[in-house]
N, C-alpha and C positions, 0 to 999 in steps of 0.2 A: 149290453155291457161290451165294451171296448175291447179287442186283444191287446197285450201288452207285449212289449220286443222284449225278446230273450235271446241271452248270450251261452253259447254251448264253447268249450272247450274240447278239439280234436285233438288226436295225436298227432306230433307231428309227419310221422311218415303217411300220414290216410290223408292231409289236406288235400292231397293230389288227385286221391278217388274221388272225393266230395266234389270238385271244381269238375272233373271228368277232362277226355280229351274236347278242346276248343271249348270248355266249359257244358260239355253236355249232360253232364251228370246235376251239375248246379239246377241248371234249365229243365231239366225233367222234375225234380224237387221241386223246384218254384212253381210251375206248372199244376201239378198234380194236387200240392196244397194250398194252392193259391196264397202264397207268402213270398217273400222279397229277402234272397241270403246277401249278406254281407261278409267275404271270405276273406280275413286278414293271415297272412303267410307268414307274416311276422311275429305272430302271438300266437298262429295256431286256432283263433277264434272264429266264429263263424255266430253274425248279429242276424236272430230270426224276427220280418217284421212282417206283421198280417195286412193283406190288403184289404180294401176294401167287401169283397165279397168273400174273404174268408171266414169259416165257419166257427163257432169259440174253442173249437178240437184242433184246430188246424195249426196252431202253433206248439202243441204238445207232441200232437203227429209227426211236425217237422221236426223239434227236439228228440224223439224214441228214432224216426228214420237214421241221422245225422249221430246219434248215440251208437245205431247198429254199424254204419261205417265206419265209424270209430274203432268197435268193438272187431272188426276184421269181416266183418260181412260184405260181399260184394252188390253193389247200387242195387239191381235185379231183386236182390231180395230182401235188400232193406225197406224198397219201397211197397213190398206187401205190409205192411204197416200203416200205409194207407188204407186199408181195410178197415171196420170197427171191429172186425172180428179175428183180428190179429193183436199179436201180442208179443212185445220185447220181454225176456228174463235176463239177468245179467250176475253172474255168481261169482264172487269175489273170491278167490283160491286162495289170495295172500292175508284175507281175514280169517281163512280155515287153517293154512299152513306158510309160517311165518319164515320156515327155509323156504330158500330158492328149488334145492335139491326135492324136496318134498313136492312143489310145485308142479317139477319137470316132471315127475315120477309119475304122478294123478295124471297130467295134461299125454303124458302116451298113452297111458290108459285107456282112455276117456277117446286119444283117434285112431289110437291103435295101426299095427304094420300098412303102412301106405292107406293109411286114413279108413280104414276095412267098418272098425268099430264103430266111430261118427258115421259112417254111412248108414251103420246097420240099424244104429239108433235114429237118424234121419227117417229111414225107410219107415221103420216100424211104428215111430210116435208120428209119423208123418209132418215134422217140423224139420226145420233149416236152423245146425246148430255150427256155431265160430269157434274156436278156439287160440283165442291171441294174446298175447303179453300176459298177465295172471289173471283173466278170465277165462270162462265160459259161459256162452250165450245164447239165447236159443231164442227163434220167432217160430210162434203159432198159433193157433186157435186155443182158448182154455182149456180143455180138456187135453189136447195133446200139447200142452205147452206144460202142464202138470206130470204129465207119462214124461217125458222126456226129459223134468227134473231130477224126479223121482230115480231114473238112471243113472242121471251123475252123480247124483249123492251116493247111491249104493255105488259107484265105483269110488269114492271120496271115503264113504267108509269100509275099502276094501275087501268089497266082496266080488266072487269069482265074477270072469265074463259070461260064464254060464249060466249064472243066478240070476245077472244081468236080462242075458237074451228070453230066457225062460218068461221073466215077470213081462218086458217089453210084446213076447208072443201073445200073453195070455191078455195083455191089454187091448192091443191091436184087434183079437178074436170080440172083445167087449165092444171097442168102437165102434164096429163091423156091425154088432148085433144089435145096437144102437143105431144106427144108421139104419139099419133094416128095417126095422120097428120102425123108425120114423117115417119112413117108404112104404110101408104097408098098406094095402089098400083099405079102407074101410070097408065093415062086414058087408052093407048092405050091397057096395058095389060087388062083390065077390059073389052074392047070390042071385044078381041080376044076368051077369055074366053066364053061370051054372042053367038057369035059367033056358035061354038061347038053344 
């Protein structure tokens, strides 16, 4: 089956990131997903088309990357999205809160005194989260792209930053323990070892 060209609509102040300086941000995009941008400055559009040895993902990929720079994420990490096992979220504030005032309120929240909060919630669900015009965004792996949901909505449904950091600790402790378990040696090897 064929890939088909798809058209994304950018903001207009992010077509500049996308194109990168001397187009290096474009070229690193096209490269990495093997598709061919077409970046009009005029309309803000940007025409994704797959080349020939692009894979049937590779124009979805380019649309979630080019979605993420839109969304205020800088190229670096939008391009982790080339990953299969990354993942765009994107939460729409002004379908939750339809003032502006309301908006701003959550969005300090959520980065808190010189960005302390986003980082902390970065650190902890270990994902890479935006916070631009009436969204919030976040790329990560599924489990921590879920942890890291789960954050903003409890700050969206105004609960402390403490209740916050609490659930994101004890999550981070599960990942961890998960991870471990995964890493674990098998018994046998472990009695071979003793063994010796």
């Amino acid at each position: 089956m064929r890939n088909i060209m798809e058209t994304i609509k950018i903001p207009k102040e992010r077509i500049g990131v996308v194109i990168g300086k001397s187009g290096e941000t474009k070229a690193a995009i096209e490269q990495v997903t093997k598709t061919k941008l077409t970046v009009d400055s005029e309309n803000n559009t940007v025409v994704i088309e797959p080349s020939e040895e692009a894979d049937p993902l590779s124009v979805w990929k380019t649309k979630q990357i080019l979605t993420a720079i839109g969304r205020g994420f800088n190229p670096k990490n939008a391009l982790k999205l080339v990953d299969d096992n990354a993942f765009l979220e994107v939460i729409d504030l002004k379908s939750i809160f339809p003032s502006e005032k309301s908006q701003i309120r959550i969005k300090g929240r959520i980065i808190g005194e010189k960005g302390k909060t986003r980082r902390i919630i970065e650190e902890l669900s270990e994902t890479k989260i935006s916070v631009y015009g009436d969204t919030v965004s976040i790329i990560g792996g599924q489990e921590q792209l879920k942890i890291a949901k789960k954050a903003v909505e409890m700050f969206i449904k105004g609960l402390s930053h403490a209740k916050v950091y609490k659930y994101l600790s004890k999550m981070k402790q599960e990942l961890k323990q998960r991870k471990y378990d995964l890493w674990e040696r098998p018994p046998e090897l472990k009695e071979e070892k003793s063994e010796r």
